[in-house]
C-alpha positions as CSV (number, residue, x, y, z in Angstrom):
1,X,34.7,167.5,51.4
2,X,34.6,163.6,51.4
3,X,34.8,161.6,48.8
4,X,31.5,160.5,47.3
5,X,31.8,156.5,46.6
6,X,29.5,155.0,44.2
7,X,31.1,151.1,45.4
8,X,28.3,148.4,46.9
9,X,31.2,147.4,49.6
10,X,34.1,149.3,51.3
11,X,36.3,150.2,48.9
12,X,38.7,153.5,49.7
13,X,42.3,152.0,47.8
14,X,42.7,155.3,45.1
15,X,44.7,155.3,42.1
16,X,45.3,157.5,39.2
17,X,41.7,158.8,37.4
18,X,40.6,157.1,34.9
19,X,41.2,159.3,31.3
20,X,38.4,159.3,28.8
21,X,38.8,155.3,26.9
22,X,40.3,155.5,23.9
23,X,37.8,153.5,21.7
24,X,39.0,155.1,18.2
25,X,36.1,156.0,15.7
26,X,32.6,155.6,17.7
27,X,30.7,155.0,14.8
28,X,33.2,151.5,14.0
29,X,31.5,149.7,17.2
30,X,28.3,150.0,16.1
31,X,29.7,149.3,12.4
32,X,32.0,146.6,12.3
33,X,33.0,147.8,8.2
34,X,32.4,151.5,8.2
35,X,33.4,152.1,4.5
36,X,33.5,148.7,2.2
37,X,34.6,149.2,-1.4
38,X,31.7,148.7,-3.7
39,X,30.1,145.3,-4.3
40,X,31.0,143.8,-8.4
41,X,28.0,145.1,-10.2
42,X,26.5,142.4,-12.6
43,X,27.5,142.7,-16.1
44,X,30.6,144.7,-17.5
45,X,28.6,146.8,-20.1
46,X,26.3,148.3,-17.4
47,X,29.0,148.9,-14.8
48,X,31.0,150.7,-17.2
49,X,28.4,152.7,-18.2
50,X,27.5,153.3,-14.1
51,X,31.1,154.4,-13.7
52,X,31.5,156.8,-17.0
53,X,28.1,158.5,-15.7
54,X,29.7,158.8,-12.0
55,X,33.3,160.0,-13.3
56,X,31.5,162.5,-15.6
57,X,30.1,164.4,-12.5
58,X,32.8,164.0,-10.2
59,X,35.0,165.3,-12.8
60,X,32.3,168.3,-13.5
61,X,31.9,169.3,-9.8
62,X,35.4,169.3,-9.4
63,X,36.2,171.8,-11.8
64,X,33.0,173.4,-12.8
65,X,30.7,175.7,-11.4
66,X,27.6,174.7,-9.5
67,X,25.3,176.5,-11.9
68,X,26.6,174.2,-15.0
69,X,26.6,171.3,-12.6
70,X,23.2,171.9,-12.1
71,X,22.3,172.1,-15.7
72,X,24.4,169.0,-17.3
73,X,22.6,166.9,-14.1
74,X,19.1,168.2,-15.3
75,X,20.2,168.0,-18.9
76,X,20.8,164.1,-18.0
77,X,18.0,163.1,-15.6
78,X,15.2,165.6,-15.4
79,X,14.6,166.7,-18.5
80,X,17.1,165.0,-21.1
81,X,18.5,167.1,-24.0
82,X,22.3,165.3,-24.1
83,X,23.9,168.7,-25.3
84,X,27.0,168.5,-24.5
85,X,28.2,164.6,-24.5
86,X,27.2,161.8,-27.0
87,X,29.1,159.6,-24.8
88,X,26.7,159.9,-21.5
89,X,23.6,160.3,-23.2
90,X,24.7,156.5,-24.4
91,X,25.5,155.2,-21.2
92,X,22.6,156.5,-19.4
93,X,20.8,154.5,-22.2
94,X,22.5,151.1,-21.3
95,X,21.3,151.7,-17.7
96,X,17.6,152.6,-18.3
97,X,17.1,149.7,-21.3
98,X,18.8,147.2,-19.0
99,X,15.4,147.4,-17.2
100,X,17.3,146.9,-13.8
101,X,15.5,149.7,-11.9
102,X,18.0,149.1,-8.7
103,X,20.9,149.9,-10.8
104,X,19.2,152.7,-12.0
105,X,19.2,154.2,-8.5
106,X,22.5,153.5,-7.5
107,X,23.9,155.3,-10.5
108,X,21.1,158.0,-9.5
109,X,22.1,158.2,-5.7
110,X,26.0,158.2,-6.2
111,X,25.5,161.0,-8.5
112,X,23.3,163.1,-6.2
113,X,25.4,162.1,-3.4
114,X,29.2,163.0,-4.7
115,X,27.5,166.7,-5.7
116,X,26.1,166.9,-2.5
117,X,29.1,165.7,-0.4
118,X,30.9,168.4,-2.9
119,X,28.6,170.8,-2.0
120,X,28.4,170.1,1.8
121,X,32.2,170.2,2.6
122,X,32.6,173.9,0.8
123,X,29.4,174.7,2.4
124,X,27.7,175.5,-1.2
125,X,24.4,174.5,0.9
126,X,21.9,176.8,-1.6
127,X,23.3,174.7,-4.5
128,X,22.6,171.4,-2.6
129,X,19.1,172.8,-2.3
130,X,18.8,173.2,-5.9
131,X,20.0,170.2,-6.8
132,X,17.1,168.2,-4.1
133,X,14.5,170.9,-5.6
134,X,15.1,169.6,-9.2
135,X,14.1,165.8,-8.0
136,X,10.0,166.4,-8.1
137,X,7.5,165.2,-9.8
138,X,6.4,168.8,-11.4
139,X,10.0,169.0,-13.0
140,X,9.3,166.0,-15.0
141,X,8.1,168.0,-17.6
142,X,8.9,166.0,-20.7
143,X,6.4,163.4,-22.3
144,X,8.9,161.7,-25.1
145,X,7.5,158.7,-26.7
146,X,10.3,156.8,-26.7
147,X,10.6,153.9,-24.9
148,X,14.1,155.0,-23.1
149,X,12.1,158.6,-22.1
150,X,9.4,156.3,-21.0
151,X,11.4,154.0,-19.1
152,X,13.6,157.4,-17.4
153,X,10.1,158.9,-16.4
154,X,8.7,156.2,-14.7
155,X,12.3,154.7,-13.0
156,X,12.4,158.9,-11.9
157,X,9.1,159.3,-10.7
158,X,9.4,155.4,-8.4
159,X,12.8,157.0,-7.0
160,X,11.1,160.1,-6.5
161,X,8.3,157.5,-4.4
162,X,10.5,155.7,-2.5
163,X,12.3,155.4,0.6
164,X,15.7,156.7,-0.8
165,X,13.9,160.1,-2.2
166,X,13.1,160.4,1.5
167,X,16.9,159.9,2.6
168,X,18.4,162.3,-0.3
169,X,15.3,164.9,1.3
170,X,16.9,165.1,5.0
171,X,20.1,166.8,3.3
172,X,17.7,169.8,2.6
173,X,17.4,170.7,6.2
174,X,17.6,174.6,6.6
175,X,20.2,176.0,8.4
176,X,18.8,179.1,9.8
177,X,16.7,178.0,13.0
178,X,13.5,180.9,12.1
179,X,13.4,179.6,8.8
180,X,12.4,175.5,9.6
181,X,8.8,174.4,8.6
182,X,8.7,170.7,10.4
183,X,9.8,170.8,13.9
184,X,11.7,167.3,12.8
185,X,14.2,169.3,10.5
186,X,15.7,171.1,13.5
187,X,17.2,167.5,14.3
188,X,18.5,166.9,10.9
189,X,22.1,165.7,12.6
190,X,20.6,163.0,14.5
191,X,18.6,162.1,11.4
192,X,21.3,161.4,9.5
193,X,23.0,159.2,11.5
194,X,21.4,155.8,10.1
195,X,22.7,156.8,6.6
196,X,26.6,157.0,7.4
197,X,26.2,154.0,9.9
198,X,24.3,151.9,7.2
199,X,27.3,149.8,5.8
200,X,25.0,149.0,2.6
201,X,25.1,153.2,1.4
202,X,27.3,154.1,-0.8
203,X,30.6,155.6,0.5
204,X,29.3,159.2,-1.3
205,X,26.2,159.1,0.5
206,X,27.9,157.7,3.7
207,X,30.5,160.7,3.5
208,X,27.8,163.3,2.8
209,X,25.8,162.3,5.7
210,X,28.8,162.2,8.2
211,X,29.8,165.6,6.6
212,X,26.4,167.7,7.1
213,X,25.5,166.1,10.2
214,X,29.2,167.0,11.8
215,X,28.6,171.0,10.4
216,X,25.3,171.3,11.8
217,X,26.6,169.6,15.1
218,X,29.3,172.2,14.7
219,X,27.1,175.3,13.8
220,X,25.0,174.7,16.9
221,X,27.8,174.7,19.3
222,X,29.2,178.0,18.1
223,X,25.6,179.5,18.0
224,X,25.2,178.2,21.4
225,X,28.3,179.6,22.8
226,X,27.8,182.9,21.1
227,X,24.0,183.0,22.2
228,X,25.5,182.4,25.8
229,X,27.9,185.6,25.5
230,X,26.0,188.1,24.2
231,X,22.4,187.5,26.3
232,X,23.2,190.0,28.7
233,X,25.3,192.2,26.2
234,X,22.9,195.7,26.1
235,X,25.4,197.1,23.8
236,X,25.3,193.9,21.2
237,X,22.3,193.8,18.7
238,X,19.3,191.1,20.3
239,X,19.4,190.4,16.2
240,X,22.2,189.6,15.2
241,X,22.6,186.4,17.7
242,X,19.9,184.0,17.5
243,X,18.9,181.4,20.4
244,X,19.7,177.7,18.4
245,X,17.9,176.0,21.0
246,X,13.6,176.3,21.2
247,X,13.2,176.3,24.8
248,X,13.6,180.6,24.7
249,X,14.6,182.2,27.9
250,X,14.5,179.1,29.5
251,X,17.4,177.9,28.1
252,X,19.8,180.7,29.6
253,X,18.3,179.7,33.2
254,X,18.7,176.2,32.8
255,X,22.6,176.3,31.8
256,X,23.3,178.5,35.0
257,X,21.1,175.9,37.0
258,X,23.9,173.2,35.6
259,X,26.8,175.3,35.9
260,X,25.7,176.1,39.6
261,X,26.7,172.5,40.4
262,X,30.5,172.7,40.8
263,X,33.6,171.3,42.2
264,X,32.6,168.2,43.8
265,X,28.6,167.8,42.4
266,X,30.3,168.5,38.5
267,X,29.2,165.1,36.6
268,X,32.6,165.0,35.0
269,X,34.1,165.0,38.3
270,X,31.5,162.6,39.2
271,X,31.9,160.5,36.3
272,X,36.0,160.1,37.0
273,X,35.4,159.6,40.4
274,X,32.9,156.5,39.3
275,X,35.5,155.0,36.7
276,X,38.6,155.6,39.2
277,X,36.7,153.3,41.7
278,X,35.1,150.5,39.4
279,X,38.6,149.9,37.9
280,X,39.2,146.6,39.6
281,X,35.5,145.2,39.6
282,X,34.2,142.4,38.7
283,X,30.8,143.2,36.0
284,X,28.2,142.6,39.0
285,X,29.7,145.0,41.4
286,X,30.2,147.3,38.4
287,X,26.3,147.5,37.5
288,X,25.4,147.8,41.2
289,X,27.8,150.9,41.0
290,X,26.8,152.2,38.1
291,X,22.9,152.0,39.3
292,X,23.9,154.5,42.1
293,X,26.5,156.8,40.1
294,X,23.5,157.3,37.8
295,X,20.7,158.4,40.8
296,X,23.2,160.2,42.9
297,X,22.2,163.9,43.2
298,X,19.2,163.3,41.1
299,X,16.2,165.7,42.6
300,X,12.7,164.3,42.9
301,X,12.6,161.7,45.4
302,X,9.4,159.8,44.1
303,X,10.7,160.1,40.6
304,X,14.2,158.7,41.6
305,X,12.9,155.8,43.3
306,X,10.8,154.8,40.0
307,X,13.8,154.7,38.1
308,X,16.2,152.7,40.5
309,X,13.0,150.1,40.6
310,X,13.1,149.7,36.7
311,X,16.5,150.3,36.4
312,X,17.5,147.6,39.0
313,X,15.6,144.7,37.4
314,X,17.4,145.6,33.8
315,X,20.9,145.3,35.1
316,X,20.5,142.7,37.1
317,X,19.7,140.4,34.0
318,X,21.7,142.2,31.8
319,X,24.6,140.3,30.5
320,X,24.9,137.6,33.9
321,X,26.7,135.3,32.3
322,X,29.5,138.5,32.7
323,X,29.0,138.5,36.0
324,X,31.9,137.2,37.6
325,X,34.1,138.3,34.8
326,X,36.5,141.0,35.1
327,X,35.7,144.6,33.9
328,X,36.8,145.2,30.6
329,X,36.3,148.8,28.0
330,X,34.4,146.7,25.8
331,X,31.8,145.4,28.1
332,X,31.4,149.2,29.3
333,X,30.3,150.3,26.1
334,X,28.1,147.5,25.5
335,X,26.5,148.7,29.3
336,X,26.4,152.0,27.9
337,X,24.8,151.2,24.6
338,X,22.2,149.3,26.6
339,X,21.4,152.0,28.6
340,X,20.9,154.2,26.1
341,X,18.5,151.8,25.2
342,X,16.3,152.1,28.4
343,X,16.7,155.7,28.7
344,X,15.0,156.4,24.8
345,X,14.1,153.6,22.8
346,X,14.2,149.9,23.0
347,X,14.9,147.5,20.2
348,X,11.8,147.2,18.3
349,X,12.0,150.9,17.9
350,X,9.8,152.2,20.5
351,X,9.7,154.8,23.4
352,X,11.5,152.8,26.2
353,X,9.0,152.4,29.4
354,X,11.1,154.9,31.2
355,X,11.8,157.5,28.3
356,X,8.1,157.4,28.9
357,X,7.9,157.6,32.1
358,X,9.9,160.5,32.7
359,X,9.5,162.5,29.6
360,X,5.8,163.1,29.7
361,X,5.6,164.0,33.2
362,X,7.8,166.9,32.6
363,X,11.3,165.8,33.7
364,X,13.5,165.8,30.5
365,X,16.6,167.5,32.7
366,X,16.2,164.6,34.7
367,X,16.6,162.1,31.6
368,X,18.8,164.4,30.0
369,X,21.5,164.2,32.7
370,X,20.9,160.3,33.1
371,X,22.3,160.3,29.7
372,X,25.0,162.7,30.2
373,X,26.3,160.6,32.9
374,X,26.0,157.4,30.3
375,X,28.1,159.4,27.7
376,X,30.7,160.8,30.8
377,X,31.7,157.2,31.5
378,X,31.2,156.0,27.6
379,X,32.2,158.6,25.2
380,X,31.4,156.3,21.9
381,X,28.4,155.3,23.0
382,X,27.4,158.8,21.8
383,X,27.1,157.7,18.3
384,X,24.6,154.9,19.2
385,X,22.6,157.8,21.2
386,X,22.4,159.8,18.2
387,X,20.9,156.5,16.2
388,X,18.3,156.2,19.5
389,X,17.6,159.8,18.8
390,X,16.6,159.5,15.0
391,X,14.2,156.7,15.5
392,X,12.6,158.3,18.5
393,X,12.8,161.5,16.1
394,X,11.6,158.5,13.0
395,X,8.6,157.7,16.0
396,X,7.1,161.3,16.4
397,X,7.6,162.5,13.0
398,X,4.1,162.7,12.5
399,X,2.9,164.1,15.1
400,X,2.1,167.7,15.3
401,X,4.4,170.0,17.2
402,X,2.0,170.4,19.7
403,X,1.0,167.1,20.7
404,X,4.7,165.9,21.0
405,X,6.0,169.4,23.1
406,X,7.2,167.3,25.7
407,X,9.3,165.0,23.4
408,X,10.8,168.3,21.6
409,X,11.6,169.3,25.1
410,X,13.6,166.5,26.0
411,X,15.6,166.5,22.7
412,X,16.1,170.2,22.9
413,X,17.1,169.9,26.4
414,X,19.7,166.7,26.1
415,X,21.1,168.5,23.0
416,X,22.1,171.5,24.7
417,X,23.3,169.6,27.7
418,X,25.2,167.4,25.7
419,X,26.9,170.1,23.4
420,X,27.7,172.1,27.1
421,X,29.9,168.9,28.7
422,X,30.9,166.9,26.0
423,X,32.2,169.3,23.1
424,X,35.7,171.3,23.6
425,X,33.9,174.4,24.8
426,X,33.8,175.5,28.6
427,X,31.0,177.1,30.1
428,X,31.7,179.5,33.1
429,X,29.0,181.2,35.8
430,X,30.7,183.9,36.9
431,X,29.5,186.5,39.7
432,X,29.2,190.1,38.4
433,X,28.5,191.5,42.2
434,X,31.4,189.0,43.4
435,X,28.5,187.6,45.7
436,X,29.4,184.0,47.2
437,X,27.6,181.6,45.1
438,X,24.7,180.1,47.1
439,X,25.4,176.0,47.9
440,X,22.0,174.9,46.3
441,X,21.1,175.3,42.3
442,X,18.6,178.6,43.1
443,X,20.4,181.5,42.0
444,X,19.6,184.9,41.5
445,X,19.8,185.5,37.8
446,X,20.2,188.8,37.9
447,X,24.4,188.6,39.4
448,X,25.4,186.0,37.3
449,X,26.9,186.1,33.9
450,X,27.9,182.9,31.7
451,X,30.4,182.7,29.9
452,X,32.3,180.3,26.9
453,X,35.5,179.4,25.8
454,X,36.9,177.1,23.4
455,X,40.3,175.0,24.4
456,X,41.7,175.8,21.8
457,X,40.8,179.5,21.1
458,X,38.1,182.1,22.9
459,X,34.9,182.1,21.1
């Protein structure tokens, strides 16, 4: 088969493929300090009492059980009785009487945050659950007349109001996919992404975030795979493997419509093929490439021409003063990150003009694999795509599930795509009735099987 060339002039020398770039940590280029030590609190009585609360619970959780975690945390903040240690009940006093409501809430937060990162990485997830149930209003039950219960109340109930409430809320997403009430909790790993990229959390909270959206990331991927394996399995119980996606049988026909591409229509052949041949290019000749790697083999020819128009204008300005320059890793990413950009949401956080466009007409395969092909040639741009995702997710939130189907469809769609060709686990089509596989994407259901396997280890 000849080689496809994505090149805007005659350009056949070959070399070696390009290998995936090694960037290190995605989340550092969008981050330039991903974990700074703490900033010097004011005054030297209140941070030693901020540090003698957090040691008290890092200590506990350590060595304690949840249960009497549980209880010294609402023995401190929801309902103070300070049985067990003269020595915290005084510190928590120094913080509430020093009328400095922000410090109050950092001590709060680091608290919450080292029990839930605790919690998260020994996947204690009911006790993390408790622990966000406990911070309500209703719990508040005491009515002391002091002025330190006073002050606690009211600094309890404005966290309870605020913005960071909201934050500590998202690590009470459920993990079972029949069990989720808001149709925004089933993207609670995209949704914590601004917390462990924000440079100005904690390094607790940062860590917890990081940690619980990597384990759902994870869970989905092995529910995927095993969802995958079993579909066709008579002899394997329909109820014991649950569909993670919620695009229902829909999903099954849509992975063997991607795996149906092969060999030489694969987009990670494609997408080595592209970076083999823009190795030498100066950044002009590499955005008129990268327009047609991206359209190649897209279907619907009206659709495709919409996006080269839009597409073609936002390159061409994009970054001209580069122009000439010689192609370089970081000016790839910064490509990528842009396109990313077009392709969800731009910067003053709303749907991009093309998310739009191709969304809501009912083409979110067609976005979807634009951004697959983004990611192919950028690995760490992923990160930033997962930050695109929660505002877009941030954007819709209060919609209903109905009158944002076609959004959920997209997301549900690009997360299963993305999981399929960018994770270490390899889907497989295989023939059952050792039929030759037809050359276009239509195939008959019925005689194919898929099939997963991890690198390292068969799932």
């Amino acid at each position: 088969m000849p080689s496809q060339s994505f090149l805007s002039q005659a350009k056949t020398n070959q070399s070696r493929v390009l290998r995936t770039h090694s960037f290190g940590n995605a989340a550092s280029y969008i981050e330039q300090d991903e974990f700074p030590s703490q900033s010097n609190q004011p005054g030297k009585q209140l941070a030693y009492a901020q540090e003698e609360i957090w040691q008290f619970f890092l200590k506990l959780v350590k060595s304690t059980a949840p249960e009497i975690v549980l209880k010294e945390f609402d023995d401190l903040f929801i309902n103070p009785s300070f049985s067990s240690d003269p020595e915290i009940e005084k510190a928590l006093k120094i913080i509430v009487l020093s009328h400095n409501e922000q410090e109050f809430r950092n001590t709060l937060k680091r608290c919450i945050y080292t029990l839930l990162n605790t919690w998260i990485y020994s996947r204690k997830y009911q006790y993390a659950q408790s622990l966000i149930d406990k911070l309500s209003i209703p719990h508040l039950t005491y009515r002391g007349s002091s002025t330190f219960l006073r002050s606690l109340r009211s600094l309890l109930i404005n966290f309870i109001k605020s913005p960071d409430y909201q934050e500590v809320k998202v690590f009470a997403a459920k993990y079972d996919y029949q069990e989720i009430e808001n149709w925004k909790s089933r993207y609670t790993s995209y949704l914590l992404t601004p917390q462990y990229l924000n440079s100005h959390n904690s390094l607790e909270q940062r860590q917890a975030a990081r940690r619980l959206s990597q384990q759902l990331q994870d869970k989905y991927k092995f529910d995927l795979a095993m969802y995958t394996a079993h579909s066709h399995a008579t002899s394997f119980p329909n109820d014991k493997v649950k569909n993670p996606t919620a695009l229902g049988n829909e999903a099954l026909r849509l992975i063997k419509k991607l795996l149906a591409k092969r060999g030489f229509f694969n987009y990670i052949h494609l997408a080595n093929i592209f970076l083999n041949q823009t190795q030498q290019l100066n950044y002009q000749q590499f955005k008129q490439s990268l327009l047609k790697y991206l359209i190649f083999s897209l279907e619907s020819a009206g659709l495709v021409e919409s996006i080269k128009m839009q597409l073609t204008h936002k390159l061409d300005i994009l970054y001209q003063h580069e122009d000439r320059e010689v192609l370089r890793n970081g000016l790839i990413l910064r490509t990528s990150n842009r396109m990313v950009e077009y392709l969800t949401i731009d910067k003053n956080n709303k749907p991009s003009d093309l998310f739009i466009l191709i969304a809501s007409q009912g083409n979110p395969l067609t976005l979807a694999i634009l951004i697959l092909k983004v990611l192919l040639i950028s690995p760490p741009s992923r990160t930033y795509l997962e930050l695109c995702m929660s505002k877009l997710i941030d954007y819709y939130g209060n919609y209903s599930e109905q009158d944002c189907q076609w959004v959920i469809n997209f997301l549900e769609v690009t997360k299963m795509i993305l999981t399929m060709y960018t994770e270490n686990v390899k889907y497989n089509l295989v023939n059952m009735e050792q039929r030759n596989l037809p050359c276009q994407t239509m195939i008959d259901e019925d005689y194919y099987r898929i099939f997963s396997q991890s690198f390292s280890e068969d799932l």
